[in-house]
N, CA, C and O atoms as a DFTB+ gen file, in Angstrom:
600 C
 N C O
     1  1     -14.922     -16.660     -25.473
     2  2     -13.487     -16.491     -25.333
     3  2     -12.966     -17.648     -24.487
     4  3     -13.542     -18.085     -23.490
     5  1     -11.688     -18.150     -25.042
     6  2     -11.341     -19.195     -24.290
     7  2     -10.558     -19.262     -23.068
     8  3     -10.506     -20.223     -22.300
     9  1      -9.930     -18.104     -22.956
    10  2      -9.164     -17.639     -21.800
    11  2      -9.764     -15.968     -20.795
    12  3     -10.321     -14.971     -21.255
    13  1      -9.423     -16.220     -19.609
    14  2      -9.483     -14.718     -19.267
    15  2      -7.948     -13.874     -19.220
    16  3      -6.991     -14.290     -18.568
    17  1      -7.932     -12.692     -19.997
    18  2      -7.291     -11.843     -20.209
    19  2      -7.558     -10.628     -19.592
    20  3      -8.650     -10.069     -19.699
    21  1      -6.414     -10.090     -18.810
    22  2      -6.605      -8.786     -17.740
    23  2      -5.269      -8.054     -17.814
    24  3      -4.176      -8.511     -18.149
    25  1      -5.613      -6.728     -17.403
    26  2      -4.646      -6.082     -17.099
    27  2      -4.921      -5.103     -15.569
    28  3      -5.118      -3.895     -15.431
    29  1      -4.848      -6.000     -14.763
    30  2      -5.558      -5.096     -13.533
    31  2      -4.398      -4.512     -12.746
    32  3      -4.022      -5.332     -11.908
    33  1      -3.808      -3.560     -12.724
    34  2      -3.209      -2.072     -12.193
    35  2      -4.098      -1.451     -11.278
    36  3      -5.139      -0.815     -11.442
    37  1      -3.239      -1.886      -9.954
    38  2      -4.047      -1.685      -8.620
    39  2      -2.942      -0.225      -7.957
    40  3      -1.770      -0.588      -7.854
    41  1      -3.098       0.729      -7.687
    42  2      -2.593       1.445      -6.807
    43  2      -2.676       1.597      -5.163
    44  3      -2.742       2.793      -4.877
    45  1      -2.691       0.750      -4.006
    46  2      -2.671       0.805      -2.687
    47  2      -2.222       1.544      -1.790
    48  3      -0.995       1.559      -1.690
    49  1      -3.091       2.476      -0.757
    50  2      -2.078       2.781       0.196
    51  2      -3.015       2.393       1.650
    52  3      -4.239       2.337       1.763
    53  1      -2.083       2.186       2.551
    54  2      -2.266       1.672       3.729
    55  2      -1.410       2.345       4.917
    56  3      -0.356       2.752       4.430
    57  1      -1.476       2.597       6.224
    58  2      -1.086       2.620       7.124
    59  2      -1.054       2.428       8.244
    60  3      -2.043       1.899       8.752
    61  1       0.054       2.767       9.053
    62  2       0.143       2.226      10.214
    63  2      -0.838       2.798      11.160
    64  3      -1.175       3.982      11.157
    65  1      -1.288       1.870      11.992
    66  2      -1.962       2.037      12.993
    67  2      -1.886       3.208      14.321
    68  3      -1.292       3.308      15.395
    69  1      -2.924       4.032      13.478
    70  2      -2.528       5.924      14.398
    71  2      -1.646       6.455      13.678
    72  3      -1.094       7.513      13.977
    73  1      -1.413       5.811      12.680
    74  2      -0.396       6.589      11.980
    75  2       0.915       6.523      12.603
    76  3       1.697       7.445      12.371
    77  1       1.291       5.506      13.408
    78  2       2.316       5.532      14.022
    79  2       3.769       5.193      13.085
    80  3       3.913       4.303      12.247
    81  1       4.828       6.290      13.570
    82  2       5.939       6.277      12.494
    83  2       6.941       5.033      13.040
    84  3       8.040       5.156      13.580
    85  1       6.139       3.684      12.696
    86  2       7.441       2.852      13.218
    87  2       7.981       2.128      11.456
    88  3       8.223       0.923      11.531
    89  1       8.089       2.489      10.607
    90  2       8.240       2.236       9.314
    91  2       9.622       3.049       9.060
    92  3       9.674       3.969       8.242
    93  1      10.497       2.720       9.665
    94  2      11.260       3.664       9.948
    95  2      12.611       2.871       8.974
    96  3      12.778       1.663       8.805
    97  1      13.548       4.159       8.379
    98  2      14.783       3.614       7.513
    99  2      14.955       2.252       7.274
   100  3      14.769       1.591       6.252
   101  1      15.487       1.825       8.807
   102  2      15.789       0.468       8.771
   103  2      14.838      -0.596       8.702
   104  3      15.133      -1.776       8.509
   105  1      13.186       0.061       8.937
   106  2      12.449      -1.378       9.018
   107  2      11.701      -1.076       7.642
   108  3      11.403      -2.103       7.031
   109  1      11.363       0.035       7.073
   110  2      10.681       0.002       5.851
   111  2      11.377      -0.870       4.590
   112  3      10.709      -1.391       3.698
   113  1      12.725      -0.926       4.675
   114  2      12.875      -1.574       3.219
   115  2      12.886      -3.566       3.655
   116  3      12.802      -4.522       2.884
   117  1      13.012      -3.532       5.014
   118  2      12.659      -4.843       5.354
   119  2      11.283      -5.514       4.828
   120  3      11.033      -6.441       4.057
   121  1      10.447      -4.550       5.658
   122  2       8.731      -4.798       5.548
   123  2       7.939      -4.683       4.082
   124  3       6.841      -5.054       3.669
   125  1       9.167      -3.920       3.475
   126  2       8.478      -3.776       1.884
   127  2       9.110      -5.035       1.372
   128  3       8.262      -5.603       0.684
   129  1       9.895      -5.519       1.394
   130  2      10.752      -6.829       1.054
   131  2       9.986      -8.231       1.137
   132  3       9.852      -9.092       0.267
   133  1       9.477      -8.185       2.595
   134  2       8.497      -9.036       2.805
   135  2       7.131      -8.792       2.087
   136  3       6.815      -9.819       1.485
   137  1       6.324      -7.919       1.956
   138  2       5.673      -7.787       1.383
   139  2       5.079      -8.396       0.150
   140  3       4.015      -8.977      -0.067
   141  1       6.870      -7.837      -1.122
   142  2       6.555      -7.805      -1.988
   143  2       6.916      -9.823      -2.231
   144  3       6.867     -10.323      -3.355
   145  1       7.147     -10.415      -1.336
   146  2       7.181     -11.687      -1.077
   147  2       5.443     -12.640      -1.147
   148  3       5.203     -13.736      -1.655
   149  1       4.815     -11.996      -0.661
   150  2       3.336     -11.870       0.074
   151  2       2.567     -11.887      -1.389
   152  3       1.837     -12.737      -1.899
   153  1       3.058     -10.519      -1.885
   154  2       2.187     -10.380      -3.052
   155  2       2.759     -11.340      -4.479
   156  3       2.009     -11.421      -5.451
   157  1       3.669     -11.804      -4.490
   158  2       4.009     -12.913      -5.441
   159  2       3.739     -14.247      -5.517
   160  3       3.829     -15.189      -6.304
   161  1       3.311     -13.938      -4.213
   162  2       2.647     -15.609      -3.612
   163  2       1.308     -15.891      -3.892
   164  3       0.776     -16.990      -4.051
   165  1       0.847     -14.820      -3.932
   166  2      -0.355     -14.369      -4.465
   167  2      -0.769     -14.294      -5.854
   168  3      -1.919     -14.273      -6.293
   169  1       0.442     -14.254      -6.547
   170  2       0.193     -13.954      -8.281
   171  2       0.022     -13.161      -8.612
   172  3      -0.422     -13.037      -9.753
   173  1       0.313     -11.951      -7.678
   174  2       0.191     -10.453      -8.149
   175  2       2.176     -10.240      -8.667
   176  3       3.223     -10.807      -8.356
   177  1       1.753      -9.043      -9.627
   178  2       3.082      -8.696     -10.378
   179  2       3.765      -7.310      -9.391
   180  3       3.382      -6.162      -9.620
   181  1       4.474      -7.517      -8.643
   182  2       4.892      -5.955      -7.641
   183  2       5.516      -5.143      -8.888
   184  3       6.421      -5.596      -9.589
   185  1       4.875      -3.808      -9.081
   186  2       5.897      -3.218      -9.614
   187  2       6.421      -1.792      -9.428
   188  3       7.239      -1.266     -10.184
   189  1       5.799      -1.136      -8.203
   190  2       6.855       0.024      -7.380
   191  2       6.009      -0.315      -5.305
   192  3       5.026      -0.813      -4.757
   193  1       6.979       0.217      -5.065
   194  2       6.088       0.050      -4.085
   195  2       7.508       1.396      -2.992
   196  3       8.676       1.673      -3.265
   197  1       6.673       1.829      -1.907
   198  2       7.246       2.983      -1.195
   199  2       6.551       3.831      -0.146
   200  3       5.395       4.167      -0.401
   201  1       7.086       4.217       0.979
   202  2       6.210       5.046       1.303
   203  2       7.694       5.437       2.426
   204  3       8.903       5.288       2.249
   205  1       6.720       6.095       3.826
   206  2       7.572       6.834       4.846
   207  2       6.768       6.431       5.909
   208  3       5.701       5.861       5.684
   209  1       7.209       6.694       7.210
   210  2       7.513       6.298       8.415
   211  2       6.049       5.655       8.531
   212  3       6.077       4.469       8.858
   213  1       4.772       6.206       8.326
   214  2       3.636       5.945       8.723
   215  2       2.684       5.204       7.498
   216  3       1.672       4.555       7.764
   217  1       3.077       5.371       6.446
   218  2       2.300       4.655       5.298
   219  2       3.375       4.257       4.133
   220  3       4.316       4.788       3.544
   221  1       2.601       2.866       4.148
   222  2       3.554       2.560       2.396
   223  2       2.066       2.888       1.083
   224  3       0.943       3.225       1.458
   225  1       2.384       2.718      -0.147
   226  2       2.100       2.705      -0.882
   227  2       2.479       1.401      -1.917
   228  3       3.666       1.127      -2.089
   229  1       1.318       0.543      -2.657
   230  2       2.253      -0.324      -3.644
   231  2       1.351      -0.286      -4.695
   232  3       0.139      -0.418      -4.522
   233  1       1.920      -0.097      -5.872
   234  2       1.644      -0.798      -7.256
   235  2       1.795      -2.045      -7.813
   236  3       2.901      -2.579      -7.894
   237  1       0.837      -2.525      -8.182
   238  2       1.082      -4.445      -8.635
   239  2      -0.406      -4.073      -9.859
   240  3      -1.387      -3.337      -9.960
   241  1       0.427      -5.338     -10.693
   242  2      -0.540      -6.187     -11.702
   243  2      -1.116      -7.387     -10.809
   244  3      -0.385      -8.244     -10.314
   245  1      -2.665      -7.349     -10.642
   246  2      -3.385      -8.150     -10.117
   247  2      -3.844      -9.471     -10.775
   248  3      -4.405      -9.351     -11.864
   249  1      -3.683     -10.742     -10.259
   250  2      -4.507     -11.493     -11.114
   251  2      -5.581     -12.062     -10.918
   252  3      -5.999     -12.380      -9.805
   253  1      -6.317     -12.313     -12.298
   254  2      -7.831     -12.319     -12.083
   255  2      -8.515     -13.194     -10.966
   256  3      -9.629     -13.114     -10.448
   257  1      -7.298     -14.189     -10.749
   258  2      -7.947     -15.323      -9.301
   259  2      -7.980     -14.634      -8.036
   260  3      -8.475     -15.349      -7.164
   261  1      -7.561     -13.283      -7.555
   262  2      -7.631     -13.123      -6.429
   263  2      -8.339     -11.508      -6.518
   264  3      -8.268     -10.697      -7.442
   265  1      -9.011     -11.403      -5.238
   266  2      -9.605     -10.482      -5.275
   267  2      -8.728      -9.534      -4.544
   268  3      -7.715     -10.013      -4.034
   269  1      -8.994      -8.071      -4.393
   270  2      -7.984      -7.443      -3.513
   271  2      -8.420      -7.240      -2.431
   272  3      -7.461      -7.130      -1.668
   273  1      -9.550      -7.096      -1.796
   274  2      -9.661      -7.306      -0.388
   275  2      -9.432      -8.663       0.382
   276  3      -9.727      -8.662       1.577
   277  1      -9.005      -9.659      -0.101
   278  2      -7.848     -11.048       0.110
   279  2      -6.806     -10.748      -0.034
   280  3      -6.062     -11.033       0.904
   281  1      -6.293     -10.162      -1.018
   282  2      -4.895     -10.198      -0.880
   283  2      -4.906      -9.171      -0.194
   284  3      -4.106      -9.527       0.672
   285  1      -5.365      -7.602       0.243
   286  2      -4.878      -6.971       1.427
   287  2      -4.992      -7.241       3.056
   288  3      -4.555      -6.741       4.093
   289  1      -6.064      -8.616       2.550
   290  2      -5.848      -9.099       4.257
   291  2      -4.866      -9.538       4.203
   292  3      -4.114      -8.672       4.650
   293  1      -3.952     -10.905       3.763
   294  2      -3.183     -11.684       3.653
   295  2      -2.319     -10.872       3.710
   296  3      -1.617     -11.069       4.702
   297  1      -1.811      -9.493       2.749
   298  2      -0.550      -8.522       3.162
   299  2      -0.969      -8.068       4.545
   300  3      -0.308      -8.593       5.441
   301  1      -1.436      -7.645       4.740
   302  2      -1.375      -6.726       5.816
   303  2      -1.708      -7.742       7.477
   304  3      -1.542      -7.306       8.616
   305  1      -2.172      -9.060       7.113
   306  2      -2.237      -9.843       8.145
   307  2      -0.991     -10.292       8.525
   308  3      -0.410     -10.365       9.608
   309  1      -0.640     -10.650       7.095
   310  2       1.187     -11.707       7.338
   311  2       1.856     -10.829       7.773
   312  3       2.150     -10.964       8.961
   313  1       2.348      -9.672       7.115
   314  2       3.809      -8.755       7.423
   315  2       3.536      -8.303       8.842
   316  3       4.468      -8.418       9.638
   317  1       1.873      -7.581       9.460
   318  2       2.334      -7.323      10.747
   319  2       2.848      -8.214      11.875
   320  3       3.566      -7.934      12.835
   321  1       2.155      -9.627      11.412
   322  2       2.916     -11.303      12.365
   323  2       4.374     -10.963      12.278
   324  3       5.098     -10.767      13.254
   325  1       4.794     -10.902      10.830
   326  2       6.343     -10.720      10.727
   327  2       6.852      -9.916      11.351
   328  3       7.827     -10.155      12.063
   329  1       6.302      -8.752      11.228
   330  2       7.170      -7.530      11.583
   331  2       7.205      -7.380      12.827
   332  3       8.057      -6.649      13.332
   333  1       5.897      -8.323      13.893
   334  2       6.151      -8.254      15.177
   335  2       6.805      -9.550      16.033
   336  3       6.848      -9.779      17.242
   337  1       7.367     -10.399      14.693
   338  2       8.294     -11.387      14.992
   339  2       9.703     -11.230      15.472
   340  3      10.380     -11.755      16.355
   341  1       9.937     -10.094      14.346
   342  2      11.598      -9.409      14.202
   343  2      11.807      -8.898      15.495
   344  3      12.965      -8.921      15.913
   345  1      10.881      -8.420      16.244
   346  2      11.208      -7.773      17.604
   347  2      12.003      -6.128      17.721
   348  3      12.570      -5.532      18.637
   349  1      11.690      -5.799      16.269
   350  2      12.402      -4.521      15.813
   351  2      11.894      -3.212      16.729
   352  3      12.528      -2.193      17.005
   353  1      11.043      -3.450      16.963
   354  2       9.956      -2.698      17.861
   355  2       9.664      -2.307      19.063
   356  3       8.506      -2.708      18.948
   357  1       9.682      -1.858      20.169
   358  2       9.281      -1.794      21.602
   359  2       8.014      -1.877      21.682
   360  3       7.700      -2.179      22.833
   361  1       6.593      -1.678      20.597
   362  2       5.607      -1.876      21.249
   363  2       5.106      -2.881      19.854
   364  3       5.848      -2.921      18.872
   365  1       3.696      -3.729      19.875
   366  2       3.211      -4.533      19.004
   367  2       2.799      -3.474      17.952
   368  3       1.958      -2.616      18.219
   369  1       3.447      -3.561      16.683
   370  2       3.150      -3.430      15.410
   371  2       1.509      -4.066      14.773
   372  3       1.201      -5.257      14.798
   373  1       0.717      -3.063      14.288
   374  2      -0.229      -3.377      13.371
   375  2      -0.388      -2.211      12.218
   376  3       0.290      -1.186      12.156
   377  1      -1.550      -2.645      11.229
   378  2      -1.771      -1.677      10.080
   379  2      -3.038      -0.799      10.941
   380  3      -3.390      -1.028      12.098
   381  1      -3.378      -0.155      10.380
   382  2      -5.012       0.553      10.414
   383  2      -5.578      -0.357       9.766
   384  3      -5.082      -1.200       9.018
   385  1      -7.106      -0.104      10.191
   386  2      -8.088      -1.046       9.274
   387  2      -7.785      -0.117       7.771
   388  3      -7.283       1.007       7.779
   389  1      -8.244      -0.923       6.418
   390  2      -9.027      -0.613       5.371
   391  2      -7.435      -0.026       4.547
   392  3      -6.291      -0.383       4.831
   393  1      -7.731       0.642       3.828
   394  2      -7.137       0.723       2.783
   395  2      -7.581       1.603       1.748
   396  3      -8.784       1.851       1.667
   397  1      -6.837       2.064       1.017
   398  2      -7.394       2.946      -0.580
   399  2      -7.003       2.264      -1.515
   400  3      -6.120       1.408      -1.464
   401  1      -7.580       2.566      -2.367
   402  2      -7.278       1.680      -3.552
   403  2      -7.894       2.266      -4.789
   404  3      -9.050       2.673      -4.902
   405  1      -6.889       2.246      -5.757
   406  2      -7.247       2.794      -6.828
   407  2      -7.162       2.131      -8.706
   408  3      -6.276       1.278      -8.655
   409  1      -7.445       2.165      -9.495
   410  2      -7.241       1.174     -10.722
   411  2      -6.143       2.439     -11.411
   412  3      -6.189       3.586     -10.967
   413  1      -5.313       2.101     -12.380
   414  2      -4.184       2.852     -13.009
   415  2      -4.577       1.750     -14.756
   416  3      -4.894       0.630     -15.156
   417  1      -4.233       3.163     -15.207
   418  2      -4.229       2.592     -16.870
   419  2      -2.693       2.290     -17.383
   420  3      -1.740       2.979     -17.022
   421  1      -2.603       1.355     -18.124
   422  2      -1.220       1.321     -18.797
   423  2      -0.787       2.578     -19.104
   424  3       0.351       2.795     -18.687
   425  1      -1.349       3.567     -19.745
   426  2      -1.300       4.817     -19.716
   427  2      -0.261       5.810     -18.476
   428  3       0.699       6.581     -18.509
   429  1      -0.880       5.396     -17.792
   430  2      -0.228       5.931     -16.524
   431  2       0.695       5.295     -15.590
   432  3       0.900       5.660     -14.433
   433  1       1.181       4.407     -16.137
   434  2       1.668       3.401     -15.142
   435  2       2.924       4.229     -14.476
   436  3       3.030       4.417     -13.264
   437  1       3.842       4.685     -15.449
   438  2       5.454       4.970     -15.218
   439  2       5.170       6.642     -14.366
   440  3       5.930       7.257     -13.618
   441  1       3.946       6.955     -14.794
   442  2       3.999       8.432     -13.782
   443  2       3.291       8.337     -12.344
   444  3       3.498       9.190     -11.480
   445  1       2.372       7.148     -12.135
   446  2       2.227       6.821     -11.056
   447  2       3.575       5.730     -10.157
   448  3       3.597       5.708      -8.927
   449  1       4.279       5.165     -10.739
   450  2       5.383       5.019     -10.227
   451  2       6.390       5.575      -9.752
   452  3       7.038       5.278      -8.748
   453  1       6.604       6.869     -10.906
   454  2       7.514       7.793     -10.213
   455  2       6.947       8.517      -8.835
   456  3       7.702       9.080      -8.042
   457  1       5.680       8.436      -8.680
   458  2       4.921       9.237      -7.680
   459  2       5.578       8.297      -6.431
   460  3       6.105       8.765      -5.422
   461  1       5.424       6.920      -6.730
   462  2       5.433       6.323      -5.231
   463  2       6.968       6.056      -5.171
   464  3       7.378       5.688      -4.070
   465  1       7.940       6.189      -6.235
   466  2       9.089       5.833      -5.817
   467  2       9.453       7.415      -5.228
   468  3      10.275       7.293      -4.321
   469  1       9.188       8.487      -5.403
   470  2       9.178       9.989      -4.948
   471  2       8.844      10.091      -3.276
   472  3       9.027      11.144      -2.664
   473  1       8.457       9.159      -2.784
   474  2       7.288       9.430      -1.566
   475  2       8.230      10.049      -0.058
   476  3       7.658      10.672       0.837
   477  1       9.338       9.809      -0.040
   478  2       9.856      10.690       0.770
   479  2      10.659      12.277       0.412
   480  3      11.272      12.945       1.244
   481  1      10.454      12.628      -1.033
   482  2      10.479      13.967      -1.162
   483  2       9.225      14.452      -0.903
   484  3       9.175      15.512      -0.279
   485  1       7.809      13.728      -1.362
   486  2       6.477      14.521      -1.555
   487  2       6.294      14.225      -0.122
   488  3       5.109      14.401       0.163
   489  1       6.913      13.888       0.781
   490  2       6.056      14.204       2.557
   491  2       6.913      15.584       2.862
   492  3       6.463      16.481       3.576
   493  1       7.864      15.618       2.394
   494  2       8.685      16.943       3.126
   495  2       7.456      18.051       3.290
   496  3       7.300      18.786       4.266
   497  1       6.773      18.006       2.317
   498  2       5.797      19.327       1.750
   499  2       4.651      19.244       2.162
   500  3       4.040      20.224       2.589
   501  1       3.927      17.486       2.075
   502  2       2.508      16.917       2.153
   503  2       2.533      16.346       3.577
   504  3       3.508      16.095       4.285
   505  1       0.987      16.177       3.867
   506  2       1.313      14.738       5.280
   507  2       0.188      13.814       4.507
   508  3      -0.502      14.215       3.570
   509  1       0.148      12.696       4.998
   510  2      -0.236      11.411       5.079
   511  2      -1.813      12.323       4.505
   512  3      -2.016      12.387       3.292
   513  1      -2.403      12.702       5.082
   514  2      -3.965      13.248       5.767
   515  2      -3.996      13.769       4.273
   516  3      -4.539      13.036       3.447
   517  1      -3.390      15.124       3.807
   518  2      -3.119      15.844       2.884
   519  2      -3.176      14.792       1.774
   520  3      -4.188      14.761       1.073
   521  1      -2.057      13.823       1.523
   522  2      -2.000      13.069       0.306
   523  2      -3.331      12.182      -0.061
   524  3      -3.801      12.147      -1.199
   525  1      -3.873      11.470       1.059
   526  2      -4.889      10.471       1.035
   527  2      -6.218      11.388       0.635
   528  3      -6.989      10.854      -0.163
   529  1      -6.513      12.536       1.048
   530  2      -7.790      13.337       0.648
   531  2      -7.300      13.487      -0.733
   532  3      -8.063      13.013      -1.576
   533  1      -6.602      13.836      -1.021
   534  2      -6.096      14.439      -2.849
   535  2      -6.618      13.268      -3.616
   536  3      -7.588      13.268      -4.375
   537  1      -5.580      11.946      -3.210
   538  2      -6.210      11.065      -3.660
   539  2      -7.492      10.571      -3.880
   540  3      -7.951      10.287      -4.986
   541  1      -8.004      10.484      -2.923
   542  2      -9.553       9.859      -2.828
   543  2     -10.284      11.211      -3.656
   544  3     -11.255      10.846      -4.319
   545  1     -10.084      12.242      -3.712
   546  2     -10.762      13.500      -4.687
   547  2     -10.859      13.054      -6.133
   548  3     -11.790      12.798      -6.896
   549  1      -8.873      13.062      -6.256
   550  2      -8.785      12.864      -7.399
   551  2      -9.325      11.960      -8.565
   552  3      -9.650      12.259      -9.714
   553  1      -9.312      10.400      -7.706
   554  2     -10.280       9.865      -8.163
   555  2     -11.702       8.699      -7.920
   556  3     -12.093       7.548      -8.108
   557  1     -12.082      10.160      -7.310
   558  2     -13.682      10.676      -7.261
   559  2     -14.364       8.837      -6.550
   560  3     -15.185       8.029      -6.985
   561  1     -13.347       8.889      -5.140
   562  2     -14.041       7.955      -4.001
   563  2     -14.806       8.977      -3.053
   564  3     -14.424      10.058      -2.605
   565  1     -15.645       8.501      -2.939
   566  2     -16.416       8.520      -1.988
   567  2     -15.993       8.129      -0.724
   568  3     -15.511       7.012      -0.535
   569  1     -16.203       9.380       0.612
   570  2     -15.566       9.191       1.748
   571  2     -16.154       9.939       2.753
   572  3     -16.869      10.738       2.148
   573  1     -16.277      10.166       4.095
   574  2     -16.220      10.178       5.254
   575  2     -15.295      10.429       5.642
   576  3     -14.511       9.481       5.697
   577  1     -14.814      11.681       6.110
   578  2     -13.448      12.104       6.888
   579  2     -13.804      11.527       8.049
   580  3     -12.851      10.779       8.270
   581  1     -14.553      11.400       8.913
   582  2     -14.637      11.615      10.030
   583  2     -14.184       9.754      10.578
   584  3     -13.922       9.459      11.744
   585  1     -14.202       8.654       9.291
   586  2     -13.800       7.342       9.595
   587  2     -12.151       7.145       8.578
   588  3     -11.407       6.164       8.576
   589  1     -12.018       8.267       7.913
   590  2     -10.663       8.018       7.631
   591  2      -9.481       8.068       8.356
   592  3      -8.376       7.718       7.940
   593  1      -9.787       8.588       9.629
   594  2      -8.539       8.103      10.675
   595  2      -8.531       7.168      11.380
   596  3      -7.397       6.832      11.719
   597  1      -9.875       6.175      12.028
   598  2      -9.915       5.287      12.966
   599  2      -9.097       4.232      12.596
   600  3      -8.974       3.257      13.337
């Protein structure tokens, strides 16, 4: 074959460090803004991305030159520099280590989108802890509760 051809549909979620709710109204649609800056630079395709006070969530088409544990350093390295540039903050902004991550089929794309563009109705009901175990169940990661909070 003369070319490489992909369709890599990455589902991400990440959070703040302790779970701390500084992702707040005014700074989440900032920090997702930047972000989705981050990931274009990258050659990834953003195509929902969302979350609430303590975790975002993003969907992107990946491309085959970058791996995703690079591009989630590079997100999650750059935006917290940024975000503790803005001075939006009283104390220094970081992520938690690590990340989830999941593959999505074309199949599923538009109902896993509605999921993450949904994400501040589904906390009214869920927490962070709650959603991330479902997830990682659902599809069938392998985990350690006892290092999913550090």
């Amino acid at each position: 074959m003369a070319s490489t051809l992909t369709n890599l549909i990455i589902h991400v979620v990440f959070s703040t460090k302790e779970r701390a709710r500084f992702l707040t109204e005014e700074v989440r649609p900032k920090a997702i803004a930047y972000i989705i800056g981050i990931l274009r630079g990258e050659g990834a395709q953003p195509i929902q991305q969302g979350g609430v006070a303590d975790h975002l969530h993003l969907l992107a088409k990946l491309p085959a030159t970058v791996s995703l544990s690079d591009m989630m350093q590079r997100v999650k390295g750059k935006s917290s520099h940024w975000i503790n540039e803005q001075g939006w903050l009283s104390q220094p902004f970081s992520w938690q280590r690590g990340y989830a991550a999941s593959s999505v089929s074309q199949s599923q794309l538009s109902r896993v989108a509605k999921y993450i563009a949904e994400q501040d109705q589904h906390h009214h009901k869920t927490s962070f802890q709650e959603e991330l175990i479902s997830l990682l169940v659902k599809h069938k990661v392998d985990y350690d509760e006892k290092y999913l909070w550090t």
